[in-house]
C-alpha positions as CSV (number, residue, x, y, z in Angstrom):
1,X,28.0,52.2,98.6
2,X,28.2,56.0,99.3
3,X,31.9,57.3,99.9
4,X,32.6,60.2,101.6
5,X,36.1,62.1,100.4
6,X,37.5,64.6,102.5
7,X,39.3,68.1,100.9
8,X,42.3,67.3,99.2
9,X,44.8,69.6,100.7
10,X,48.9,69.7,101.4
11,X,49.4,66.2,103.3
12,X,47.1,64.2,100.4
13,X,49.7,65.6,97.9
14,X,52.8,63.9,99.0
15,X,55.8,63.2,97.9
16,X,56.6,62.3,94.4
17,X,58.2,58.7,95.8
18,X,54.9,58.3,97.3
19,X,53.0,59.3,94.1
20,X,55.3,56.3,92.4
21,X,54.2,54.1,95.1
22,X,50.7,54.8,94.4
23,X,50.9,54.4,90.8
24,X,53.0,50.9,91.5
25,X,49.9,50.0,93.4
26,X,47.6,50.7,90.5
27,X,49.3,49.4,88.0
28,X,49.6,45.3,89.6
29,X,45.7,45.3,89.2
30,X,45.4,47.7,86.4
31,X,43.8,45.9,82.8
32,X,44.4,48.5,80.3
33,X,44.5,52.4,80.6
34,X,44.1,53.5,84.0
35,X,41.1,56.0,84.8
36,X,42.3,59.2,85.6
37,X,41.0,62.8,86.4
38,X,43.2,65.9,85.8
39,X,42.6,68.5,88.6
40,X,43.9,72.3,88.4
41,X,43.0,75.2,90.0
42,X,40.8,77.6,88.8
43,X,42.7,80.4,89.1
44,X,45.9,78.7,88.3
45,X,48.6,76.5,89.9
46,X,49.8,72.7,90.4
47,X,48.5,70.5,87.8
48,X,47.3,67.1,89.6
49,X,46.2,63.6,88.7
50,X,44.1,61.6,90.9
51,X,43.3,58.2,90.3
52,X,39.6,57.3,89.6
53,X,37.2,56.2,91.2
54,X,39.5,56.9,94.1
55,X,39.6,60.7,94.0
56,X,41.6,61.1,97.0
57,X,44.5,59.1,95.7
58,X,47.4,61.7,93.7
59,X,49.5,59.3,91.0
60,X,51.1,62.5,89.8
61,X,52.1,66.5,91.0
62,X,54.1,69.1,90.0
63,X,53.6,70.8,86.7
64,X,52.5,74.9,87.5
65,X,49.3,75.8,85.0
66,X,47.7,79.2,84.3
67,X,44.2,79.6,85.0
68,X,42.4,77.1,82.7
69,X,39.0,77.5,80.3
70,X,39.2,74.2,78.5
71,X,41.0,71.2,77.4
72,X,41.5,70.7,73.4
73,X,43.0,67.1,73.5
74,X,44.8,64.6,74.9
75,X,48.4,62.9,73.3
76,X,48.1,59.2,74.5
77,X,51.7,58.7,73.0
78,X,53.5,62.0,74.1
79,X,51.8,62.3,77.7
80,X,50.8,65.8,76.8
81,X,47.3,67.7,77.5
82,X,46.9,70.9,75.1
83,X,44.3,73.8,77.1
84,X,43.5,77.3,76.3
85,X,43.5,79.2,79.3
86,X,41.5,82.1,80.6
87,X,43.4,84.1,78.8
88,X,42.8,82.6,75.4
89,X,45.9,81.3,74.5
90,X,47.0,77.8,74.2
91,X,49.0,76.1,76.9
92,X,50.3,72.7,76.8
93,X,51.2,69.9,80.1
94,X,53.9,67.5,79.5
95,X,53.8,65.0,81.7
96,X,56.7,63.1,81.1
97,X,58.8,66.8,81.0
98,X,56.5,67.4,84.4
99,X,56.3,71.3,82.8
100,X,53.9,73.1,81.6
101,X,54.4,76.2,79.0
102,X,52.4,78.5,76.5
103,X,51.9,77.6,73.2
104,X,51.7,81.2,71.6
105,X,51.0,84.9,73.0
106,X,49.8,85.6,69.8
107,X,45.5,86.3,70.1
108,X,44.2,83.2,68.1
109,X,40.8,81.9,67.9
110,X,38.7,79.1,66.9
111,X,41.7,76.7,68.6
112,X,41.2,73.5,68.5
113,X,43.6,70.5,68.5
114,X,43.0,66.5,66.6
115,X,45.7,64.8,68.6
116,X,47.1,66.9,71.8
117,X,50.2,68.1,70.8
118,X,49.1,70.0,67.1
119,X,47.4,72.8,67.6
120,X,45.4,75.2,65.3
121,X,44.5,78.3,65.6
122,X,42.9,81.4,63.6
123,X,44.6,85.1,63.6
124,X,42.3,88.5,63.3
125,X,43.4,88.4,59.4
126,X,41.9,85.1,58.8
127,X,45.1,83.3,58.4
128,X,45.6,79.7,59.8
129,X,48.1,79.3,62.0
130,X,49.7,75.9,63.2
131,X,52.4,74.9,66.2
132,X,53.6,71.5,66.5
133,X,56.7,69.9,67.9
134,X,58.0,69.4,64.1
135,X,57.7,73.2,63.8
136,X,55.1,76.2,62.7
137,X,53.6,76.5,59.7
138,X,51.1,79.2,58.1
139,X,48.5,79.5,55.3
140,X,46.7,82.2,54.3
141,X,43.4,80.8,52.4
142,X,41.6,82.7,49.3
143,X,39.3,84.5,52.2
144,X,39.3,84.7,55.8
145,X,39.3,81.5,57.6
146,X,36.1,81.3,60.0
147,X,37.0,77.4,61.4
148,X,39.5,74.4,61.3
149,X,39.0,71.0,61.5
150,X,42.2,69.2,62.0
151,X,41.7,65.4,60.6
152,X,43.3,62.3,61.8
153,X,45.3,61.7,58.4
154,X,46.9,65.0,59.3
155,X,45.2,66.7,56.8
156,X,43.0,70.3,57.0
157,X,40.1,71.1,56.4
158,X,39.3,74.9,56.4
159,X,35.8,76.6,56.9
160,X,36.0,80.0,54.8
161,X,33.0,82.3,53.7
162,X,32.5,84.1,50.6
163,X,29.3,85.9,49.1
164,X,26.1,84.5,50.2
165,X,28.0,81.0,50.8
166,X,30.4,78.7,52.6
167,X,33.7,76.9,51.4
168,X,35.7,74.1,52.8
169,X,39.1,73.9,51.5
170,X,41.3,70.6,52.5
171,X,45.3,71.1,52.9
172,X,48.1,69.3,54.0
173,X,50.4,70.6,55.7
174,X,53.0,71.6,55.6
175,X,52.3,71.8,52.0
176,X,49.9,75.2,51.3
177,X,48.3,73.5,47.9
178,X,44.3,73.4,48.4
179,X,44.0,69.5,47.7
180,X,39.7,69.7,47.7
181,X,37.5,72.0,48.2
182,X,33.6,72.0,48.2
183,X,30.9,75.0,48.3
184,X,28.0,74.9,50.7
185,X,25.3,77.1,51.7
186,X,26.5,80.0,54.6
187,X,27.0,78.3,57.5
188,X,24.7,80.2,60.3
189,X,27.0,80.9,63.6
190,X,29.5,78.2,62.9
191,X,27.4,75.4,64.7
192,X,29.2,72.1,63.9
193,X,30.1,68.7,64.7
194,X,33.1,66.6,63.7
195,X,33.1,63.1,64.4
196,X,35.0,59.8,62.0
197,X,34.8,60.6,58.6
198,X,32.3,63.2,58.3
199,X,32.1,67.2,58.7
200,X,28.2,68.4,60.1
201,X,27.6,71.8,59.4
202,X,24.0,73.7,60.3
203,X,23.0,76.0,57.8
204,X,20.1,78.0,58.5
205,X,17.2,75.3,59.1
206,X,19.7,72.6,57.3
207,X,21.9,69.6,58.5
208,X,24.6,69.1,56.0
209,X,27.4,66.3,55.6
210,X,30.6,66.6,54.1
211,X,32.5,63.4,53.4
212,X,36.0,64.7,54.4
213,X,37.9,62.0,52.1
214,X,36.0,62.4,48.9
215,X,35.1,66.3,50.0
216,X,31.5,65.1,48.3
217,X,28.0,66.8,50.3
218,X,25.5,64.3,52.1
219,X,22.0,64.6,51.7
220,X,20.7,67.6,53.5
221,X,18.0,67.1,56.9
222,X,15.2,69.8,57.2
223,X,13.7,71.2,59.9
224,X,11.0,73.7,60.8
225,X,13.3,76.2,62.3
226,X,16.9,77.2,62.8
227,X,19.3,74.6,63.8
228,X,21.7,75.9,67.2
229,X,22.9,73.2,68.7
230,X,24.4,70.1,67.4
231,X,26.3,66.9,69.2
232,X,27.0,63.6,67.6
233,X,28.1,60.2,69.0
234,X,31.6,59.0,68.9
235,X,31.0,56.9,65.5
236,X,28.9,59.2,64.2
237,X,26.0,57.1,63.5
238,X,24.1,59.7,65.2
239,X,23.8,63.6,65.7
240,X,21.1,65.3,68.1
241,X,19.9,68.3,66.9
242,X,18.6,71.4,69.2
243,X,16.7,74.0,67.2
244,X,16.1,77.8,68.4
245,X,13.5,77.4,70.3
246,X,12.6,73.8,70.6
247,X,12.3,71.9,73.9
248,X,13.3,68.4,72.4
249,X,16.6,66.8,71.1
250,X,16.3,65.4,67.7
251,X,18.6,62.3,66.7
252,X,19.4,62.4,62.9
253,X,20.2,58.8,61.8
254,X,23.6,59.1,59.6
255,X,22.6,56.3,57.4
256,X,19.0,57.2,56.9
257,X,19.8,60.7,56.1
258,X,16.5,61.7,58.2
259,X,15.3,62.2,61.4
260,X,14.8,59.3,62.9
261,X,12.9,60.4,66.7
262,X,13.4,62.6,69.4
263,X,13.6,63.3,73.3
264,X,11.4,65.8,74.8
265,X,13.1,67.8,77.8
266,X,10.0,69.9,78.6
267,X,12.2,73.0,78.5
268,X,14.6,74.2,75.7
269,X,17.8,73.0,75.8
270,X,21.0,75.7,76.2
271,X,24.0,73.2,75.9
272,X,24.8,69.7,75.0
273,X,27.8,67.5,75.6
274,X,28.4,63.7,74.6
275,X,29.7,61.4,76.5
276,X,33.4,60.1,75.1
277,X,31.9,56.4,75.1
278,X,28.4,57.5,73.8
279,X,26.5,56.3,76.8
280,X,24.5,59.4,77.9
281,X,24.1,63.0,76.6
282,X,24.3,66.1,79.1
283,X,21.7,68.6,77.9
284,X,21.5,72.1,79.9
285,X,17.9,73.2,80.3
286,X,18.0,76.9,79.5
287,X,17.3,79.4,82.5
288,X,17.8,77.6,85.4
289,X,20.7,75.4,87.2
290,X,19.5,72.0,86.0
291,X,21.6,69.2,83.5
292,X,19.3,66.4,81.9
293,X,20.7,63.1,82.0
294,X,19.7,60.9,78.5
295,X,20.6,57.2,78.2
296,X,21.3,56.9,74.4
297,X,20.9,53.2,74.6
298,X,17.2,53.9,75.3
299,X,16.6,57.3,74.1
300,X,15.1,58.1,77.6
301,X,15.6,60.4,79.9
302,X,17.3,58.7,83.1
303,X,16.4,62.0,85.1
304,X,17.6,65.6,85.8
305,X,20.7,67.0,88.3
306,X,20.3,69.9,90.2
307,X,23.7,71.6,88.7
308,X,25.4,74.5,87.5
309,X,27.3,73.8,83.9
310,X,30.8,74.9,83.3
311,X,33.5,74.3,80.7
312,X,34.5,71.0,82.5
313,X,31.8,70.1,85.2
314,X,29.2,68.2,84.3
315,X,31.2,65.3,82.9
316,X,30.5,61.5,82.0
317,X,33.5,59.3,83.3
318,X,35.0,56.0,82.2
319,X,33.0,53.8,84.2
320,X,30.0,55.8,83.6
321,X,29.5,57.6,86.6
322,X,28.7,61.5,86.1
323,X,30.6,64.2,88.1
324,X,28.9,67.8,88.8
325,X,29.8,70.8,91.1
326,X,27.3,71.0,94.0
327,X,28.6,74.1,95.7
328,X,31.6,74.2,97.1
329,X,31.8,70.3,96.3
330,X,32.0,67.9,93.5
331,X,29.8,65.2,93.5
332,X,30.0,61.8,91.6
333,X,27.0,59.9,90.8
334,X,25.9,56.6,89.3
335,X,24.8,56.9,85.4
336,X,21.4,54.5,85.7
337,X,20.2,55.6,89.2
338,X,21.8,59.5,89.5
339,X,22.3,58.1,92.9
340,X,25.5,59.9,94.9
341,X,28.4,57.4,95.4
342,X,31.3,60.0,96.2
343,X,31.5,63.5,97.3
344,X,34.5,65.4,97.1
345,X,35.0,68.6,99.5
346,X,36.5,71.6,98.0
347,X,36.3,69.6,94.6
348,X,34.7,73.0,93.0
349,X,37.3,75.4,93.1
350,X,39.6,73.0,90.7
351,X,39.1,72.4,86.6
352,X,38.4,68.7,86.4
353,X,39.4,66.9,82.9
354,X,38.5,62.8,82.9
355,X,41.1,61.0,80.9
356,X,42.8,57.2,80.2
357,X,46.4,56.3,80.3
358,X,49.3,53.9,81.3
359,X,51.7,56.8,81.3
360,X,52.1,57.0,85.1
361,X,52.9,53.1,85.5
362,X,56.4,52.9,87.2
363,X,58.8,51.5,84.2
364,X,59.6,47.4,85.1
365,X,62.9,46.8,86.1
366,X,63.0,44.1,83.5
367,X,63.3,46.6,81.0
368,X,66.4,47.5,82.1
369,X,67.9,43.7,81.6
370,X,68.7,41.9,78.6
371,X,66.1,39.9,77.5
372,X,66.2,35.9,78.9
373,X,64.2,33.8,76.2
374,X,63.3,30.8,78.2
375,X,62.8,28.5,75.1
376,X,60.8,28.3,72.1
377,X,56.7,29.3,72.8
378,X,54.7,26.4,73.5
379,X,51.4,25.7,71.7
380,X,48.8,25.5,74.2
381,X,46.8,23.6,71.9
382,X,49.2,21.2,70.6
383,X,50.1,18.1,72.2
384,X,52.1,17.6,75.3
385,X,55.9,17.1,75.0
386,X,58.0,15.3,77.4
387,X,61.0,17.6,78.2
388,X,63.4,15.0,80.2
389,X,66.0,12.9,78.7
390,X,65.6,10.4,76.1
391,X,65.9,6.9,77.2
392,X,65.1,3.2,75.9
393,X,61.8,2.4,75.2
394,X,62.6,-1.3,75.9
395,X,63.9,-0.4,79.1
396,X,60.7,-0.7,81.9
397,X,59.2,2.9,83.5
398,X,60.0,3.0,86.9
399,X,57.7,5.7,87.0
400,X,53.5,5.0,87.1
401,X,52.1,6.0,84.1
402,X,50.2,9.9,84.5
403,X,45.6,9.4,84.8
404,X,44.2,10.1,81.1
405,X,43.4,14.0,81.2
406,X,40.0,14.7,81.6
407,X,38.2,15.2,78.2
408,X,37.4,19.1,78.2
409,X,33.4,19.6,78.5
410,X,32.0,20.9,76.0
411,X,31.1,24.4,75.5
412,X,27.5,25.9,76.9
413,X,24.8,25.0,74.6
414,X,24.2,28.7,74.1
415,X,27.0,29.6,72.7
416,X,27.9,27.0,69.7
417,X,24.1,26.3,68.8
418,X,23.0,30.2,69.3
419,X,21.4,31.1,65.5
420,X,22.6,33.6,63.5
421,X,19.5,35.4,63.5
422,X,18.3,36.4,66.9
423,X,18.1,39.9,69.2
424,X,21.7,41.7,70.0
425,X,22.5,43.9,72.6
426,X,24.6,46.7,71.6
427,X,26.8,48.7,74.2
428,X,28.3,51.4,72.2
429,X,29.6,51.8,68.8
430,X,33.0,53.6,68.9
431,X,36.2,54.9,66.0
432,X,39.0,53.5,68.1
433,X,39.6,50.2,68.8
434,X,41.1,50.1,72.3
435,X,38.1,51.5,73.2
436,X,35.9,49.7,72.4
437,X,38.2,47.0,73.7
438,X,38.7,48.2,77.3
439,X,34.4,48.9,77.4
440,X,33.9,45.3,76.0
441,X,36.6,44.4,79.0
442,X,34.0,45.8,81.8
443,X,31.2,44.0,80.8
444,X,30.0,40.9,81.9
445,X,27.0,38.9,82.4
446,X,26.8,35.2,83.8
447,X,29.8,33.7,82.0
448,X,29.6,35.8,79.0
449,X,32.2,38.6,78.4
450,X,30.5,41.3,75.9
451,X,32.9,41.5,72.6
452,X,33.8,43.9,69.8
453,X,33.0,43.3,66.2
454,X,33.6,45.5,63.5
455,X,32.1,47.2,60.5
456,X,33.0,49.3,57.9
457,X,30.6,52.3,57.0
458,X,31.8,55.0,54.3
459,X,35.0,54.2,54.3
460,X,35.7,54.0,58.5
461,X,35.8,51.2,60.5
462,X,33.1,50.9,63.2
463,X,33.8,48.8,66.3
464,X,30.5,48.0,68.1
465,X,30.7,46.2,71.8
466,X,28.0,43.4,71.7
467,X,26.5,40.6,73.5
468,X,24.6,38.0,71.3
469,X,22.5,37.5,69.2
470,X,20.3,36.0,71.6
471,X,16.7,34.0,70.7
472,X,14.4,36.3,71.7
473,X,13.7,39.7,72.6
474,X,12.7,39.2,76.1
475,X,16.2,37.5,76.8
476,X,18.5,40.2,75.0
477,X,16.7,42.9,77.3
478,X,17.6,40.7,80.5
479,X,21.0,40.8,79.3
480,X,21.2,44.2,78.8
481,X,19.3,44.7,82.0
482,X,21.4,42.7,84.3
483,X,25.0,44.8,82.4
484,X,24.1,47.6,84.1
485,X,24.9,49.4,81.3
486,X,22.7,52.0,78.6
487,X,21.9,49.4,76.1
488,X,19.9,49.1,72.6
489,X,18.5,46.2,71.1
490,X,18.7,45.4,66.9
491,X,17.3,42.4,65.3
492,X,19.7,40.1,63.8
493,X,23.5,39.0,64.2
494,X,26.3,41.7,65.1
């Protein structure tokens, strides 16, 4: 059903009681985070939060913002978004504070920020520079730093050059003692993907790994010409490859250590970016206005959006719908069909930054009170216990004795006698567990919620969402059909 949003001016701003009302509202029917959509103008000014799908509905105003370029990361647990602005410099939004302040004046490049409140950043002289709540910190490496890769055991890793080669140095800070290190050919024009527990580098025609816990190289991918773009799903398991003048995306498996297929776009690509649930990938098609949408659970392309491509706009939301400026307007459309469900006027001339979070839930007055413990917990399973007074058993019940409960029916055939060999659908495979939690949430076919199980692959834990294994192929691909979601199929258990 097509909705049609009208400008978002003064009166849709409201009060910040009526912001609390809203979020009140959201949160009785919320289950998990809440989808949300930062909105700030492009040239500067009040930082906004509308709800989402609902992009007309404000759950939170007030904080001023300079002009911004792009976001680095979101804290879930401080409520703060860290941006570089237009300006270059690093800017942080509190939104518990409701203020928003600079970082740093000094000129800093290669920013870049793990968890939304540390930030990174590289000064002319090559030294790394870091600003955190707990305080600043320095460290000047053997040669000029070129990148940092922040890591989420608070580590450091530190992408230097030095004749004819590359070196990547892991700290700790605050300590300055170089913990690893490991040499690599020169990295080519910095192009590089982080994701889990792995550091991608291109070198010249060359995909390399580094394993950022052991510091130890992965086996090395070849192709026929320069590598320039690279993008990777969230777990890593795999990375899509652009080279300098190719008019395909290549997917490098992680575990085969190869090139596993590819995706022809008919033009060469200029700019990729992954969706945060590893759903689709954006590709810009170099020389005109146009994104390519590609469903990574089929490797296909879904089809192609007439759109310009900025630092925030096209993006992939949470319930896989995929926003884009169309002129003056910002239009959302539906991930399978690229069909327009909402349109929102004026939406252009704001920055637009898609994010998750209970933050803006009103707190529960019972929080306030000291806690009432009714009684002990009662095992649902267990048997019944009869909580009124004790009496005689000799004495006669002048009470009718309760009907026998209904046995429970059994469960559905397909579920206890499914075989563990079979065809299973796979949804996404993800690093953090209330991810995959809150996708496996959304998905539901018949009576069958989709699940999470887990893996562990070098080290990391995977967390796939999954429905099956199912008997044969034909009914895994109805499943998957009938989600509605970007789906793959695997032979064998989950």
């Amino acid at each position: 059903m097509a909705l049609v949003l009208a400008a978002c001016g003064p009166a849709d701003r409201g009060s910040a009681h009526s912001a609390r009302e809203t979020a009140s509202a959201m949160s009785a029917v919320a289950r998990g985070p809440d989808n949300l959509v930062l909105r700030i103008p492009r040239t500067g000014g009040e930082v906004r939060v509308f709800a989402y799908p609902r992009l007309d509905t404000i759950v939170w105003n007030g904080a001023e913002a300079p002009a911004p370029a792009r976001v680095l990361a979101f804290d879930e647990e401080e409520g703060v978004i860290s941006i570089v602005d237009a300006r270059g410099q690093a800017a942080r939004i509190d939104f518990r504070q409701g203020a928003g302040s600079t970082v740093t004046k000094s000129k800093l490049t290669g920013l870049t920020s793990n968890d939304g409140s540390t930030i990174y950043g590289i000064t002319a002289d090559g030294v790394v520079e870091r600003y955190a709540r707990s305080g600043g910190w320095k460290w000047k490496p053997p040669v000029a730093a070129r990148a940092v890769f922040p890591q989420p055991d608070a580590s450091l890793l530190v992408l230097g050059e030095r004749a004819g080669s590359s070196v990547v140095w892991k700290v700790r800070p605050p300590s300055t003692r170089v913990v690893d290190s490991v040499v690599l050919p020169r990295v080519d024009r910095a192009l590089r993907t982080q994701v889990g527990d792995l550091l991608y580098l291109a070198t010249e025609r060359e995909l390399t790994g580094v394993r950022t816990r052991s510091m130890q190289r992965t086996a090395s991918v070849a192709f026929d010409e320069p590598v320039e773009l690279l993008s990777a799903t969230p777990s890593g398991d795999r990375v899509f490859v652009v080279t300098s003048t190719g008019k395909s995306v290549q997917i490098v498996d992680r575990y085969r250590e190869a090139v596993s297929g590819s995706i022809e776009l008919g033009r060469h690509p200029s700019d990729l970016r992954m969706d945060p649930l590893g759903r689709y990938l954006l590709a810009r098609l170099d020389g005109v206005d146009s994104t390519v949408v590609i469903a990574l659970g089929t490797n296909r392309v879904v089809g192609t959006l007439a759109t310009g491509w900025r630092a925030d706009l096209p993006f992939v939301a949470p319930d896989g719908g995929i926003a884009f400026a169309d002129g003056k307007d910002v239009i959302v459309t539906d991930g399978t069909t690229l069909r327009p469900t909402a349109r929102v006027s004026g939406g252009a001339a704001d920055f637009w930054y898609p994010f998750r979070w209970t933050g803006f839930r009103p707190r529960a007055e019972g929080l306030d009170q000291p806690v009432d413990f009714a009684g002990p917990p009662v095992d649902s399973m267990g048997a019944p216990t009869d909580s009124a007074a004790p009496r005689d058993s000799a004495a006669p019940s002048k009470e009718p004795s309760p009907p026998p409960a209904q046995p429970v029916p059994p469960p559905r055939d397909s579920a206890v006698r499914r075989p563990a060999a079979g065809y299973t659908v796979s949804f996404a495979a993800l690093l953090v567990a209330d991810k995959a939690r809150d996708l496996a949430a959304s998905i539901r076919v018949g009576s069958e919620n989709a699940r999470v199980v887990t893996a562990v692959r070098d080290g990391s834990t995977i967390y796939r969402v999954v429905l099956g294994p199912y008997t044969t192929r034909e009914e895994a691909e109805r499943i998957g059909r009938e989600s509605k979601q970007s789906y793959w199929i695997y032979e064998g258990g989950p």
